[in-house]
C-alpha positions as CSV (number, residue, x, y, z in Angstrom):
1,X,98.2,115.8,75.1
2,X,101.1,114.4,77.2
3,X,102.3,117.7,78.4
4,X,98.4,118.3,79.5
5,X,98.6,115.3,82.2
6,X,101.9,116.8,83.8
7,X,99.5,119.8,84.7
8,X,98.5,119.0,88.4
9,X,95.0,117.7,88.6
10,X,93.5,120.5,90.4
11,X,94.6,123.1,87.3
12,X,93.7,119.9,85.2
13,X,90.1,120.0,86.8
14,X,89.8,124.0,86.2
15,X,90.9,123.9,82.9
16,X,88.4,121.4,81.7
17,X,85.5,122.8,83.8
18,X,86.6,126.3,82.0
19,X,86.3,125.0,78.5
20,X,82.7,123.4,78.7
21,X,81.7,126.6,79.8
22,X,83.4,128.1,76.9
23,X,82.0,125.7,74.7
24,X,78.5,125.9,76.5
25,X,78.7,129.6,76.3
26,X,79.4,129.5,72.1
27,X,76.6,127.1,71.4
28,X,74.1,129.4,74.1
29,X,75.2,132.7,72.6
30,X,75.2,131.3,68.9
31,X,71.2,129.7,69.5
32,X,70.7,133.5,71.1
33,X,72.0,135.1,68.1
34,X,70.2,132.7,65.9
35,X,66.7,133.7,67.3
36,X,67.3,137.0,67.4
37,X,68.2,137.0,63.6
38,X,65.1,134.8,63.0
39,X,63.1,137.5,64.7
40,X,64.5,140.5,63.3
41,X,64.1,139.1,60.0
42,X,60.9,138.8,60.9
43,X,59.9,142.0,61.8
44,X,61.6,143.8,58.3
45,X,59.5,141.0,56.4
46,X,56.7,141.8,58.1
47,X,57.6,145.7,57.6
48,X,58.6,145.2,53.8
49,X,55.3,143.5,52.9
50,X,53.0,146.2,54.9
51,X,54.7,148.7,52.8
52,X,54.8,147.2,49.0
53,X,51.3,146.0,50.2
54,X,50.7,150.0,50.5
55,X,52.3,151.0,47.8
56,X,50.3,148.8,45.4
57,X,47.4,149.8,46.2
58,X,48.2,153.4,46.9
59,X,50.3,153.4,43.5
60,X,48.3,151.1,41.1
61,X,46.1,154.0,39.8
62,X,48.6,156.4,39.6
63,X,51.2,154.2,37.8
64,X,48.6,152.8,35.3
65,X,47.6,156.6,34.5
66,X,51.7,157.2,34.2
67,X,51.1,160.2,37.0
68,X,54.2,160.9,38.0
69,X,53.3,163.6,40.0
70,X,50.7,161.5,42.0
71,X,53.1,158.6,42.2
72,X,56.0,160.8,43.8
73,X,53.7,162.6,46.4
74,X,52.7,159.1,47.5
75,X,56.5,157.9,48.2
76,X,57.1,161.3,50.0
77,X,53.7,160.6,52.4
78,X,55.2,156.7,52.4
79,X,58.5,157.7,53.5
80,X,57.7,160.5,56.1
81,X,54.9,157.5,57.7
82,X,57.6,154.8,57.9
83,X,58.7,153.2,61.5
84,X,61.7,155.5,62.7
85,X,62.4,156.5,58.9
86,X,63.0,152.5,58.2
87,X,62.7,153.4,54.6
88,X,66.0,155.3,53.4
89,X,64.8,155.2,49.7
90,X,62.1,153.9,47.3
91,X,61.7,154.0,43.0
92,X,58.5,152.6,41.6
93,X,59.0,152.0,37.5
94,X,56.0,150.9,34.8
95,X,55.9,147.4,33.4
96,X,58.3,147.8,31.2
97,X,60.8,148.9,33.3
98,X,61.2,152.8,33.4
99,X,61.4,154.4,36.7
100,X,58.4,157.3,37.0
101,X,59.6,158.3,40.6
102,X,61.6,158.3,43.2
103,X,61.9,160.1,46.5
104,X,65.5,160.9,45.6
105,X,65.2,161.5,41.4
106,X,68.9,162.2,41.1
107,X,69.7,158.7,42.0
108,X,66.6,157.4,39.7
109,X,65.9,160.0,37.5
110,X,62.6,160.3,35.6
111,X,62.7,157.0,32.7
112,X,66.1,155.6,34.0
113,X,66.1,152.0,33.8
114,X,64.9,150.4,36.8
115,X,67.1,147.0,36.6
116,X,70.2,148.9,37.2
117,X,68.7,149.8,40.4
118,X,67.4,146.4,41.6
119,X,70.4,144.3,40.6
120,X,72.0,143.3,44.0
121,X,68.5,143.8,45.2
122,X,66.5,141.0,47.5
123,X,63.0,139.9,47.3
124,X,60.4,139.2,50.0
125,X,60.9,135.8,50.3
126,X,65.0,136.1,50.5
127,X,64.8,139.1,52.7
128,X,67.3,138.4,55.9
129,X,69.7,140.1,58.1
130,X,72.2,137.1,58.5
131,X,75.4,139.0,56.8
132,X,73.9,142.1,55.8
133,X,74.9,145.7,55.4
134,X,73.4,149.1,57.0
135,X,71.1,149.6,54.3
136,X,69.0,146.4,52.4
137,X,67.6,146.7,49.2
138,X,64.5,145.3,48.6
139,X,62.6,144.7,45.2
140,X,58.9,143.4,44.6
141,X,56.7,143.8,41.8
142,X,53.8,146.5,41.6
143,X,50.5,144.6,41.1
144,X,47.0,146.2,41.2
145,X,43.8,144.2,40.2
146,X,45.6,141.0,40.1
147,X,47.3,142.7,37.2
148,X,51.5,143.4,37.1
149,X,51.4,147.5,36.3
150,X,55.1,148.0,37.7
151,X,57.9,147.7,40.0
152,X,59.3,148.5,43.7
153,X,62.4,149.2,44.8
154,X,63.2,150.3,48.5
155,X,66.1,150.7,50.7
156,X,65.7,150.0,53.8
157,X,67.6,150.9,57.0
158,X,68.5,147.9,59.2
159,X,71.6,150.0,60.8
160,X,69.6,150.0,64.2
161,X,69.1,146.6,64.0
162,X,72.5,145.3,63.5
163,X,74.1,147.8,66.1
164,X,71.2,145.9,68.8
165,X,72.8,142.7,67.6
166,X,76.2,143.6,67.8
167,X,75.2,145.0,71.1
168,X,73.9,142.0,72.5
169,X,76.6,139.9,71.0
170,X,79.1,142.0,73.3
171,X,77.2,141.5,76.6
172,X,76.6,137.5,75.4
173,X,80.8,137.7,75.3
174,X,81.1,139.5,78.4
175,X,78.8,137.6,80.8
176,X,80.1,134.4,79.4
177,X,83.5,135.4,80.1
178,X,82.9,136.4,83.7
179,X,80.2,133.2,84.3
180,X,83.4,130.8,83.1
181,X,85.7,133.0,84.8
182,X,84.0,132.7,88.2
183,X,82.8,129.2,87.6
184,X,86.4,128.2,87.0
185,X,87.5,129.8,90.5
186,X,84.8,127.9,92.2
187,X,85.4,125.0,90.6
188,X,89.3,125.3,91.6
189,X,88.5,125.8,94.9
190,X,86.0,123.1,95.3
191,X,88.6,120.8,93.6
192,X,91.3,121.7,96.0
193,X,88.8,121.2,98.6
194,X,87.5,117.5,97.2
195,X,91.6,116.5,96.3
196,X,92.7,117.6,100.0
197,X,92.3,114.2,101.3
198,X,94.2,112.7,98.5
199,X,97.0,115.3,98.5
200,X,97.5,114.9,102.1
201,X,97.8,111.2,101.2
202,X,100.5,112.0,98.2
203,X,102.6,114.0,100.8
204,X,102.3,111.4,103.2
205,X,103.5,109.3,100.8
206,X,106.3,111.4,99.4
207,X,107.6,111.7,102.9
208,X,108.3,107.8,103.5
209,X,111.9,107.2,103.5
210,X,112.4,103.3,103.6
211,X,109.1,102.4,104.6
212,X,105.5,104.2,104.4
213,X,104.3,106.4,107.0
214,X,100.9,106.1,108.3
215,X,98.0,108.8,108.4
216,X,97.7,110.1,111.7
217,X,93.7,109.1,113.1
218,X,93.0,113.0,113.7
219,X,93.4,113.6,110.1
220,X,91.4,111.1,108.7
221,X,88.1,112.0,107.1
222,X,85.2,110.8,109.3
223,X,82.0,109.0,107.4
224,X,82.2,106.2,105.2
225,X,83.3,108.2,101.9
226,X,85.2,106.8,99.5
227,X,88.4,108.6,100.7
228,X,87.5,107.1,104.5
229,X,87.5,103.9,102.7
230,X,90.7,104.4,100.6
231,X,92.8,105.9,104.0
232,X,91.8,103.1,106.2
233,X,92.7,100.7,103.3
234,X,96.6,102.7,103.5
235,X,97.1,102.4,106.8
236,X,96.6,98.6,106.8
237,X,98.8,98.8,104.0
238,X,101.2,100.7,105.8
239,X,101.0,98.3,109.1
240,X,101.1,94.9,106.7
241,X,104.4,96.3,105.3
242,X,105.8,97.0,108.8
243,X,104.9,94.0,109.9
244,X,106.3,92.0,106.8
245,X,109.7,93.9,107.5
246,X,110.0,93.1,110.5
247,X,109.1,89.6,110.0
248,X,111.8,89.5,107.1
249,X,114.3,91.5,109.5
250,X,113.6,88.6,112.1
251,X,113.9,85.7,109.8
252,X,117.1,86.5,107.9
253,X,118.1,87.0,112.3
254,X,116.6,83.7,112.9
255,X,118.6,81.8,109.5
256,X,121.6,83.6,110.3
257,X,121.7,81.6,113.7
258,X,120.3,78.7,112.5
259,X,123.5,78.6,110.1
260,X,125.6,78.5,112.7
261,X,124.3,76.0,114.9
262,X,124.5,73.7,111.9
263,X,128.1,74.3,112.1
264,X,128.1,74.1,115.7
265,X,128.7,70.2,115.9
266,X,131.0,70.3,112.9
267,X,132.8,73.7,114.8
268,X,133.6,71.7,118.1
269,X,135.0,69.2,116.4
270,X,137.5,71.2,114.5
271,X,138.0,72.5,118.0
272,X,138.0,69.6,120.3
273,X,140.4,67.9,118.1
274,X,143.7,70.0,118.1
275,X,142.9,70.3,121.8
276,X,144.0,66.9,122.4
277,X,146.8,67.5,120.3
278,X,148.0,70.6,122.5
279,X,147.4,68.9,125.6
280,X,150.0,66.2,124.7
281,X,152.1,69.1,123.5
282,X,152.2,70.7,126.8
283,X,152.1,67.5,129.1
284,X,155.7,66.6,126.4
285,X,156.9,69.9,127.5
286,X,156.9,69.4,130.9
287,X,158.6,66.0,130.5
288,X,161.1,66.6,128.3
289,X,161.7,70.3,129.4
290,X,165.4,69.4,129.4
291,X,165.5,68.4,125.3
292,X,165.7,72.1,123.9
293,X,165.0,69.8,120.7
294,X,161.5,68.0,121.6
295,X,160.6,71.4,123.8
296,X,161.0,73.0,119.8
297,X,158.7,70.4,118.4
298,X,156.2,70.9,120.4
299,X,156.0,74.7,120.6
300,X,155.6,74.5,116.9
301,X,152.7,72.0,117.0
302,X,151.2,74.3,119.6
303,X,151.6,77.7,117.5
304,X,150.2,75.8,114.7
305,X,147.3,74.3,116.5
306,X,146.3,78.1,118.1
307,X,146.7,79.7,114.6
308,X,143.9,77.0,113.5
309,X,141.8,77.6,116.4
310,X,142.3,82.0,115.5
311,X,140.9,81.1,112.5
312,X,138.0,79.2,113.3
313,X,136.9,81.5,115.9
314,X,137.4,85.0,113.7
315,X,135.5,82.9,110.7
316,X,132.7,82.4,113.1
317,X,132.4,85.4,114.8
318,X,132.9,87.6,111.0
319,X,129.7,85.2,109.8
320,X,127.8,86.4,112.5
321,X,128.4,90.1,112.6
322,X,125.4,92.2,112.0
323,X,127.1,95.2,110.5
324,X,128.8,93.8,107.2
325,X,125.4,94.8,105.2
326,X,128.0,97.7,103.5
327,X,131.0,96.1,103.4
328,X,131.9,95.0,99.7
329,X,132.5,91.0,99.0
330,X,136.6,90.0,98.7
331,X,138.1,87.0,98.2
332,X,138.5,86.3,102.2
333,X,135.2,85.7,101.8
334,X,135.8,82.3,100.1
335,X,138.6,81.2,102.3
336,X,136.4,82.0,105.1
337,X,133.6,80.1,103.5
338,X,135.9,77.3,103.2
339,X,137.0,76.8,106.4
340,X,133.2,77.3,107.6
341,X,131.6,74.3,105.5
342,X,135.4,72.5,106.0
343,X,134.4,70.5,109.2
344,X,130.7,69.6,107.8
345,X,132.5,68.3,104.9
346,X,134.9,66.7,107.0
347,X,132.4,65.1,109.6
348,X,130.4,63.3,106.8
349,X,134.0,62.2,105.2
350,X,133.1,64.1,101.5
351,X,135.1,65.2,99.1
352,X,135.1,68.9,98.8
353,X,136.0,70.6,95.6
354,X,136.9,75.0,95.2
355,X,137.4,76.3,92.4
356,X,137.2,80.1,92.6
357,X,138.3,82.1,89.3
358,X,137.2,85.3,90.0
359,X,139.2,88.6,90.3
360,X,139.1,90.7,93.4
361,X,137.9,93.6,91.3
362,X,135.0,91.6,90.2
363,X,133.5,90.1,93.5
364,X,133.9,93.6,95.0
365,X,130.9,95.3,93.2
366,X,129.2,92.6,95.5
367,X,127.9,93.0,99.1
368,X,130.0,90.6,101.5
369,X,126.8,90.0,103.9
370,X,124.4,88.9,101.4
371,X,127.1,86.6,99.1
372,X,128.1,84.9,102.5
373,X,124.6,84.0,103.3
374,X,123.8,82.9,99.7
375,X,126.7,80.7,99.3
376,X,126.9,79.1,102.6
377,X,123.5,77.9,102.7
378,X,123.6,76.9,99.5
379,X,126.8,75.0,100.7
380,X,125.1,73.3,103.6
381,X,121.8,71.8,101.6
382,X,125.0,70.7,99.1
383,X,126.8,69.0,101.6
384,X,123.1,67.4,103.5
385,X,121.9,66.3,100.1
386,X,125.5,64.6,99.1
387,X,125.0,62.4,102.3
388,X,128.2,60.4,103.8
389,X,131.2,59.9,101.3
390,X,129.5,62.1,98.6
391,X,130.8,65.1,96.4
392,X,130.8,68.8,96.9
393,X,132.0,71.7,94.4
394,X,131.9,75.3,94.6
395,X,132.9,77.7,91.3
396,X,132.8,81.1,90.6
397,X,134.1,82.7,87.2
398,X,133.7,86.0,85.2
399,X,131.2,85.0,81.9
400,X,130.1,87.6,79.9
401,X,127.0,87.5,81.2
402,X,128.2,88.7,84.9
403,X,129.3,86.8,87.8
404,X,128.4,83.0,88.0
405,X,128.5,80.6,91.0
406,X,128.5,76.7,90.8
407,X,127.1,74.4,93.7
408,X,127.0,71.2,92.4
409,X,126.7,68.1,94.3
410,X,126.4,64.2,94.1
411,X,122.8,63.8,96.0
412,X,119.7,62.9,94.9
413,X,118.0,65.9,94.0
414,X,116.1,68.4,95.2
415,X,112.3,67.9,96.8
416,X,109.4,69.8,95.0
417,X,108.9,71.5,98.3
418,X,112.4,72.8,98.8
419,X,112.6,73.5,94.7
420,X,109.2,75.8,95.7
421,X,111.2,77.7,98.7
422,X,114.1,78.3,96.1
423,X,113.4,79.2,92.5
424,X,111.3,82.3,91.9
425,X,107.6,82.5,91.5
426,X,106.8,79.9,93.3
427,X,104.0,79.6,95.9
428,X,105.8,78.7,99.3
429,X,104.1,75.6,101.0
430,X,103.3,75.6,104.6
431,X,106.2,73.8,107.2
432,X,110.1,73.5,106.7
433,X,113.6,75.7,106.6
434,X,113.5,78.9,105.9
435,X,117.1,78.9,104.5
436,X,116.4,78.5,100.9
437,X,113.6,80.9,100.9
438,X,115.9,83.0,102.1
439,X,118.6,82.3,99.4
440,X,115.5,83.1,97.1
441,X,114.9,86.7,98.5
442,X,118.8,87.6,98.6
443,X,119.2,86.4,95.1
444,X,116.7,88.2,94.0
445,X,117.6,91.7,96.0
446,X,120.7,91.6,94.2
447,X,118.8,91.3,90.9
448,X,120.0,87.8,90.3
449,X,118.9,84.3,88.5
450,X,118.7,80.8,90.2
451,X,119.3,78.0,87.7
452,X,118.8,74.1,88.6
453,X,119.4,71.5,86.6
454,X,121.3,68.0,86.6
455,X,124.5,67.1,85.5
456,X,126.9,63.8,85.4
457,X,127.9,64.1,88.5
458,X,124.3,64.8,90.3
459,X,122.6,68.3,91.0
460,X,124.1,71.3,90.0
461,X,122.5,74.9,91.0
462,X,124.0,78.1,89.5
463,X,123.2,81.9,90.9
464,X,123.7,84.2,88.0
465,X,124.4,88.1,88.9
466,X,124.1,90.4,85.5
467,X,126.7,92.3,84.8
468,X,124.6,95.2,85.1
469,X,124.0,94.6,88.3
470,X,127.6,94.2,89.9
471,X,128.5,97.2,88.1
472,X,126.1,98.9,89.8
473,X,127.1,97.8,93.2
């Protein structure tokens, strides 16, 4: 049954349509058959009692008087008389059994015994063509005056008979076979015609890479069928999914900036402040410009203040490139986080704890873009929630289970709405940041598990990836 539903649905359609006309066509041609036994049974009856109903009272003298002579003249007029020589053969015996004539007396020879002749033989009453041969032998008893004086038996010759059923049978099998044939070619090609709509919606379907594609308004059917209905119903569908990936596109454009300007303040502080520090440097140089010793000093406060300020700027600029969707996660990564969420930490005086115990081998079957996003957000509600003077932690480790990252920290908790925007099947309420929705969606692109849950210290919130899942890439 399983293989039959692989069959396209058109063949599916024919196939079906075929075999109810087969089975139609059996149960038509067997009723046909049926009547047309009934009725040629009918007919021999009818034939069979008109001529032992002639015989008996053609016979009953004859066979009373034991006149053989009489009694085989009769048969010979009876036989020539019959309907297209219907009767092949007929013996007529006394009562007690012994055959007086017959119109062929070697087969029943003068005072044979007339059983051995009517053994296989039917009567009137179980007389029937259903299963029988050429010739059907018939036996009924001789009666005259109400009075049982002898015995019949004929032969008679159905031959004609069975060849018109057999016949008729043939031409049943024939016209059946060319009524399904052609009824199963229309019905193929009304099929086809009924399933074009749909089909062109399968290959229209088939031929979306990324994102559906549309049907085009000159092919859709016109009217309000059920198709018209069902293609009008895909193109919205096609348009809501356009328009929620372009919203989605947008958004995770919009979060990615709204990142950053949260470390914008934090950013021109770690910026301002070496300033000031190089300033002096340089304004030292030019007084002391004679002290090869101070002038050394200085140049290596300067180098070291520039090398910060490199870094801050490559960090910022790498967060906010667009094409990093393909680039696999490393371990730069994590310094870079750290030095992003470093001034945050710094400007609300926390204590900021890494802990990263992961192999380079590991993280890579992770995408850099997505991990970035994930972690630094989840960084920056960390180090909001802690509040002035609190705790933050990140850990990553190998478990058995896959790839886990810890962001704990020492705030109060998170709100029911923001717990809505971040664990999964939630409804999201109307209003706030997008960021932890966003976490939500990442997280769950990459096949991954949020966990919440308290600990000593305050909130901790784990992101689980499978193994599974970074082995795939």
């Amino acid at each position: 049954m399983s293989q039959f539903f692989r069959i396209p649905l058109t063949a599916r359609v024919t196939l079906v349509l075929a075999g109810l006309m087969v089975l139609l066509g059996v149960i038509a041609s067997q009723q046909i058959l049926t009547i047309l036994n009934r009725v040629q049974t009918e007919r021999i009856r009818e034939l069979a009692t008109a001529h032992v109903e002639a015989l008996s009272v053609a016979l009953g003298p004859s066979v009373l008087r034991n006149d053989v002579w009489e009694v085989y003249d009769t048969l010979e007029r009876a036989a020539r008389a019959s309907d297209k020589g219907r009767i092949a053969f007929t013996a007529v015996s006394d009562a007690s059994g012994l055959v007086l004539a017959a119109t062929d007396p070697r087969r029943a020879p003068v005072g044979s015994d007339y059983a051995a002749l009517a053994g296989q033989a039917h009567t009137l009453d179980t007389l029937s063509l259903r299963g029988a041969q050429p010739v059907l032998q018939l036996k009924a008893p001789l009666a005259f005056q109400d009075r049982l004086v002898g015995h019949i038996v004929s032969e008679l010759d159905v031959g004609d008979l069975l060849a018109e059923r057999s016949h008729i049978g043939y031409l049943l099998v024939f016209w059946n076979a060319l009524a399904t044939a052609g009824l199963a070619l229309v019905g193929l090609f009304a099929t086809r015609k009924i399933m074009a709509p749909f089909a062109l919606l399968a290959e229209r379907m088939s031929r979306s890479v990324g994102a559906p594609e549309p049907i085009p308004s000159e092919d859709l059917p016109r009217g309000e069928t059920e198709f018209a209905r069902l293609a009008s119903t895909y193109n919205a569908m096609v348009a809501a999914v356009r328009e929620k990936a372009e919203a989605e596109r947008r958004l995770a454009s919009r979060e990615r900036f709204v990142s950053l300007g949260r470390l914008s303040s934090s950013l021109a502080h770690e910026i301002n402040n070496p300033l000031g520090g190089l300033l002096n440097a340089t304004d030292t140089i030019r007084k002391y410009a004679d002290n090869p010793n101070v002038v050394r000093s200085s140049a290596e406060l300067l180098e070291r203040g520039l090398k910060h300020l490199r870094d801050v700027v490559r960090v910022t600029l790498e967060q906010n490139r667009i094409d990093r969707s393909g680039v696999p996660a490393s371990l730069t990564d994590f310094e870079d986080l750290q030095l992003l969420i470093g001034p945050e930490v710094r400007r609300r005086a926390q204590e900021l704890a890494w802990d990263i115990q992961i192999s380079e081998a590991a993280v890579a079957r992770l995408p850099s873009s997505q991990i970035r996003q994930i972690l630094l957000n989840l960084l920056l509600n960390a180090s909001a929630a802690a509040g002035e003077s609190g705790q933050v932690a990140l850990g990553a480790v190998e478990a058995q289970d896959g790839l886990r990252f810890k962001i704990s920290d020492s705030g109060p908790g998170l709100s029911p709405a923001a717990r809505q925007r971040l664990l999964p099947r939630q409804p999201v309420p109307l209003g706030g940041g997008v960021g932890l929705r966003l976490v939500h969606d990442l997280v769950q692109d990459l096949k991954g598990h949020i966990i919440l849950s308290r600990n000593d210290t305050g909130n901790l919130l784990e992101v689980l990836f499978p193994q599974e899942q970074t082995d795939e890439g």
